[in-house]
C-alpha positions in Angstrom: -20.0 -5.8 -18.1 -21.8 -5.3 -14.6 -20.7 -2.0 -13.7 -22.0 -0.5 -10.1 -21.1 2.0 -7.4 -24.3 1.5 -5.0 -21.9 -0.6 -3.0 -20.9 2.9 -1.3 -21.9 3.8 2.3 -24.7 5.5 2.5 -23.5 8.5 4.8 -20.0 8.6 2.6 -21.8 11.2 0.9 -23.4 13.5 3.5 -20.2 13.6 4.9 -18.1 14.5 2.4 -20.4 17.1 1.7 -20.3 18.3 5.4 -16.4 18.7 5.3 -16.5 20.9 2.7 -19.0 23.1 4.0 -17.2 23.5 7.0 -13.9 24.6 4.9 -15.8 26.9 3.2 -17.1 28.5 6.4 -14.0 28.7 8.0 -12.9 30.5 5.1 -15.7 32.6 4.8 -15.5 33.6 8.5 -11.8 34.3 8.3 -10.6 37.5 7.1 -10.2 38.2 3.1 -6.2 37.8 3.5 -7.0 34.7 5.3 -9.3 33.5 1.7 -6.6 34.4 -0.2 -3.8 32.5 1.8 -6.1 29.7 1.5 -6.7 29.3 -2.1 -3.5 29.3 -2.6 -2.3 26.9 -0.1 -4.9 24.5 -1.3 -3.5 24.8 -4.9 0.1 24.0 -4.0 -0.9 21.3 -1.6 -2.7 19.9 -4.7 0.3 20.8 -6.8 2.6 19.0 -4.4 0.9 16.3 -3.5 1.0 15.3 -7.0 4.9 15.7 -7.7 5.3 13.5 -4.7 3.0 11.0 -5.8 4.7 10.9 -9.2 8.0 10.3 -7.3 6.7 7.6 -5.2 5.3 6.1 -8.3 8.4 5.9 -10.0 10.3 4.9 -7.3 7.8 1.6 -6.8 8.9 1.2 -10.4 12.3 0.7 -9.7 12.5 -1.0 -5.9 8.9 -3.1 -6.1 7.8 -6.1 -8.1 5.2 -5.4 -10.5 2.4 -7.8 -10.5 1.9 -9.5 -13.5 1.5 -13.1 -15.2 5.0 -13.2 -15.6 6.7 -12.2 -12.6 3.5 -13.3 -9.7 1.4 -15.5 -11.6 -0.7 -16.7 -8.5 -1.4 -13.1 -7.4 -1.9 -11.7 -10.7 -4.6 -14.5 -11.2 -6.4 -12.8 -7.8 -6.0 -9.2 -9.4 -7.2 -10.6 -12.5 -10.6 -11.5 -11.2 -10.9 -8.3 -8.7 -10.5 -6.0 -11.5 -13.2 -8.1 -13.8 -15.8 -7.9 -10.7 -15.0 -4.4 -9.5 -14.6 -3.1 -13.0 -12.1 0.0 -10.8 -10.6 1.3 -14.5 -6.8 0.8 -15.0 -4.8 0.2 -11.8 -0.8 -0.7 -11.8 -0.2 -3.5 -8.8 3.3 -3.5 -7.0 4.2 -5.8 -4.5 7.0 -4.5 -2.0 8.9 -6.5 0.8 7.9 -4.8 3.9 7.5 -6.4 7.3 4.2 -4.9 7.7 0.5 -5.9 7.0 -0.9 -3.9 4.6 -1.8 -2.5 1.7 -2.8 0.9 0.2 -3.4 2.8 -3.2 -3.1 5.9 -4.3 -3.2 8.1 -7.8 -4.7 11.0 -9.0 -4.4 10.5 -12.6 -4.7 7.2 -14.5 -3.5 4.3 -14.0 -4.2 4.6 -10.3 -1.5 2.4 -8.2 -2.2 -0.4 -5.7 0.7 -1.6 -3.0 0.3 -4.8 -1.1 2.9 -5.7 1.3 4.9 -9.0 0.8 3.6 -10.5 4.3 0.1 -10.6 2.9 1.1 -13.4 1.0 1.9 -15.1 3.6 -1.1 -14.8 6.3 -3.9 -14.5 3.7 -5.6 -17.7 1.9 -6.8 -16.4 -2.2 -10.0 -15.6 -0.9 -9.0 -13.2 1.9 -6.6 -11.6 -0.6 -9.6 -10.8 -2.8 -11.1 -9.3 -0.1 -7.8 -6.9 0.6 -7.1 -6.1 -3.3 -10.9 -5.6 -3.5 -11.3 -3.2 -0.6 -8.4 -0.8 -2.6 -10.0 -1.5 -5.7 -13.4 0.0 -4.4 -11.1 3.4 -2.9 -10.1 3.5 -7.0 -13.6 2.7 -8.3 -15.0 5.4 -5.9 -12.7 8.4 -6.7 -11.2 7.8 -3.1 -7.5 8.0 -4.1 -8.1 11.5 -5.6 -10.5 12.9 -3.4 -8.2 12.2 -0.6 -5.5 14.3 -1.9 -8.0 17.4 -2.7 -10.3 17.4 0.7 -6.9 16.6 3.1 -5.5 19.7 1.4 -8.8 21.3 2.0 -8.7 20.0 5.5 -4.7 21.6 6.4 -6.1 25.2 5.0 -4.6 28.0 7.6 -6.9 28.4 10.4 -7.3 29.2 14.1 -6.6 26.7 16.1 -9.9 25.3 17.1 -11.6 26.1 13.5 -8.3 23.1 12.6 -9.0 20.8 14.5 -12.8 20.9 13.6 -11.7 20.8 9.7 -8.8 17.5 11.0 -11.7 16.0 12.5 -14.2 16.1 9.3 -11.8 15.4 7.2 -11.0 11.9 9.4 -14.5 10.9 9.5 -15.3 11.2 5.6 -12.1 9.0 5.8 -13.7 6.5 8.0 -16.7 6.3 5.9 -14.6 5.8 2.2 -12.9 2.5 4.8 -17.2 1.4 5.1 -17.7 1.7 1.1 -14.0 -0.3 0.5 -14.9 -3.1 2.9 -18.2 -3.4 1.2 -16.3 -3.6 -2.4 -14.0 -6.0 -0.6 -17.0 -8.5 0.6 -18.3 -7.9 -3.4 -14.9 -9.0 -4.8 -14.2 -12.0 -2.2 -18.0 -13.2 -2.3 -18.1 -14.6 1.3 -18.5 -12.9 4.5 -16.2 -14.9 6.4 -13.3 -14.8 4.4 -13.7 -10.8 4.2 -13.7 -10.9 8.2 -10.9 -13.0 8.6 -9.2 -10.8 6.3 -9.6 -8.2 8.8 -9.1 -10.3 11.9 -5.8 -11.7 10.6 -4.5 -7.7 9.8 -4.1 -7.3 13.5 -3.6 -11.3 14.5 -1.8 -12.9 11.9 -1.0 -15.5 13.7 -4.6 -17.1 13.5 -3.8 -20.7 12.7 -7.2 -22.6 14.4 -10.7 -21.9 15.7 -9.2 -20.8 19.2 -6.9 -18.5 18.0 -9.9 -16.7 16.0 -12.2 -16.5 18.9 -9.1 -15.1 20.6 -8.2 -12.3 18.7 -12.5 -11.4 17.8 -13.1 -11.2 21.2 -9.9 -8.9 21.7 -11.4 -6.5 18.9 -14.9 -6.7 19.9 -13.5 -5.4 23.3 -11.8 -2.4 21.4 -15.8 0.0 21.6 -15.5 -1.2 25.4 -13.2 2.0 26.5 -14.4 5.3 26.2 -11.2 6.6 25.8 -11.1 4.5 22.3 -14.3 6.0 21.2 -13.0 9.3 21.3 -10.0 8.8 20.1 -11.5 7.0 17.1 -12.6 10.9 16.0 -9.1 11.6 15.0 -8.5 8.3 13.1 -8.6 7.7 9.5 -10.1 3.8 9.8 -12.9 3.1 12.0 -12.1 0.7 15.2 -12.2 -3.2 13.5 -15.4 -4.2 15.8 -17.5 -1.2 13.8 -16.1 -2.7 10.6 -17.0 -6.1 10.8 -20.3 -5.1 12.5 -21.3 -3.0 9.0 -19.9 -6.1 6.8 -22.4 -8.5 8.8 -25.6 -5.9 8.4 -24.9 -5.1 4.4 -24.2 -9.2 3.8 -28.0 -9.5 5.1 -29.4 -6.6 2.6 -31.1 -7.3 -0.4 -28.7 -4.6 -2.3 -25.8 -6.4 -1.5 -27.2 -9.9 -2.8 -28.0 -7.9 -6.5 -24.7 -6.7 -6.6 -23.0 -10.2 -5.7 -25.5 -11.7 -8.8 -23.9 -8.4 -10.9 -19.8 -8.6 -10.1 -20.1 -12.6 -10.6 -21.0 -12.5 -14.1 -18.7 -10.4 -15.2 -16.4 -13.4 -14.9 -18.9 -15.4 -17.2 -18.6 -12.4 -19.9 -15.1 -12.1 -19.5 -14.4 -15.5 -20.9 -16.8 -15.4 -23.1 -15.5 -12.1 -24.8 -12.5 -13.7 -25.1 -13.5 -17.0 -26.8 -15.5 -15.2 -29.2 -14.6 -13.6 -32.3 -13.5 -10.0 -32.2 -11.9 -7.5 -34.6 -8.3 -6.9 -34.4 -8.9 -3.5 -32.8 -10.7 -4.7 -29.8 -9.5 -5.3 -26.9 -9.1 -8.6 -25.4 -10.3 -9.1 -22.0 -7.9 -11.9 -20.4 -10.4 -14.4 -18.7 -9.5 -15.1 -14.7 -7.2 -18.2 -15.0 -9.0 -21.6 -13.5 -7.9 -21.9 -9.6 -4.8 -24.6 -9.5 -5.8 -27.9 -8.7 -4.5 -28.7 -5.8 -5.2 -29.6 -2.5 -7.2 -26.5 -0.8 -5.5 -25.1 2.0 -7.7 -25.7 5.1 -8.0 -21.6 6.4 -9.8 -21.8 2.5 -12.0 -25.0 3.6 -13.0 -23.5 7.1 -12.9 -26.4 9.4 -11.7 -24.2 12.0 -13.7 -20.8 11.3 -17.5 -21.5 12.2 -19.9 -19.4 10.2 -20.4 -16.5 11.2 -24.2 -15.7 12.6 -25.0 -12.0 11.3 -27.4 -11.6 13.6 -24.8 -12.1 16.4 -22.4 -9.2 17.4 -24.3 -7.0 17.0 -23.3 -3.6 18.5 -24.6 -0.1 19.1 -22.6 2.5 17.4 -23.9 5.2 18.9 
């Protein structure tokens, strides 16, 4: 099986690193009862953290549907051929009736746990679904779910006011850049660039239903960098404005790295059928092959008579 994680962003790293140098200064510049008070509020932040998640695991359990190829066949189908492409490790899928849009994951041991929200199901064609289960598979493929929990505890450590909101601030913008990697792991699991941006336009506008309607609700995002008030406030968010996202999806489509890696995920659905169609001892384990899409008539959001293609040359803005 293709197996890759150069699909992350490339400052994801640098900045991550940066956050946790500032903790350690702050702590380091504090007084020694000030370290100690720290350590330990790091350690039950950790330790607490993880009894909740274990409660909100079980309680998903008992309220949400579990996805599977009994109970969602159509949806497990789409998990199916995420998980074969992104290769994440084990992840539990839940889907919960929730008159939202979205969907998030979360875990610190294994399996990690994926939530999509019922309304999903009803905006998104299959191919802008892969794009959303593929964008939380990448947060689980790229240690995302666990490192969250870690650095945010990091991140609420006791600490002078200003040193905080310094520490809140780093901590938000490694957070922004784990959303950059996920999109790209999103656009790797969907395979087309317009279906991953619709996917994002129809989070804020599902109403899209024709080509007038998505230049609509595109132009309203690409208005969001406008403001300056918006850029600031973007500092202290944990996703990056939609404009900056879609902008980075249109650059990576054009690179070289990302074509590789599209040749790479895509045969992992060749190999995965052809593990399991050939012979294999009774101790291995059998990889299910993705299920053939249904043959029926293709809904038209998944033809694209309405959405023209997207020029990646065009939109093009300055994130500076």
């Amino acid at each position: 099986m293709f197996r890759s994680r150069r699909y992350r962003y490339d400052n994801e790293g640098v900045v991550l690193a940066i956050t946790v140098l500032l903790v350690g200064a702050v702590i380091v510049l504090t007084s020694t009862i000030t370290f100690c008070v720290s350590g330990i509020f790091i350690i039950g932040m950790f330790v607490l953290s993880a009894m909740m998640i274990r409660s909100h695991h079980k309680g998903l359990m008992r309220q949400a549907v579990s996805v599977n190829e009994l109970h969602t066949p159509a949806l497990d189908n789409v998990v199916d051929e995420c998980q074969l492409k992104l290769q994440p490790g084990p992840v539990d899928v839940y889907l919960v009736e929730k008159n939202q849009m979205n969907a998030y994951t979360f875990g610190i041991e294994t399996p990690k746990v994926l939530v999509l929200y019922s309304p999903l199901l009803k905006v998104m064609s299959p191919g802008e679904l892969k794009f959303i289960i593929g964008h939380e598979m990448g947060h689980v493929a790229l240690g995302h779910t666990w490192l969250n929990t870690i650095i945010g505890g990091m991140a609420g450590i006791p600490a002078p006011f200003g040193a905080s909101v310094i520490l809140y601030a780093a901590f938000r913008w490694w957070s922004r850049m784990c959303e950059f990697s996920a999109d790209r792991a999103g656009l790797l699991a969907c395979g087309n660039l317009n279906l991953a941006v619709s996917a994002l336009v129809k989070l804020v506008a599902p109403e899209v239903r024709s080509q007038r309607d998505f230049d609509q609700a595109l132009a309203a995002i690409d208005a969001e960098d406008d403001e300056v008030t918006n850029r600031l406030a973007e500092a202290f968010q944990s996703h990056p404005m939609l404009i900056r996202r879609i902008n980075q999806l249109q650059q990576y489509a054009a690179t070289q790295q990302y074509q590789n890696l599209q040749k790479g995920v895509n045969r992992n659905l060749g190999q995965a059928i052809d593990t399991a169609e050939a012979p294999q001892p009774s101790s291995a384990v059998t990889i299910r092959p993705a299920k053939p899409e249904p043959k029926e008539q293709i809904p038209p959001e998944e033809r694209w008579p309405w959405l023209k293609p997207l020029d990646q040359t065009d939109n093009q803005q300055d994130e500076d």
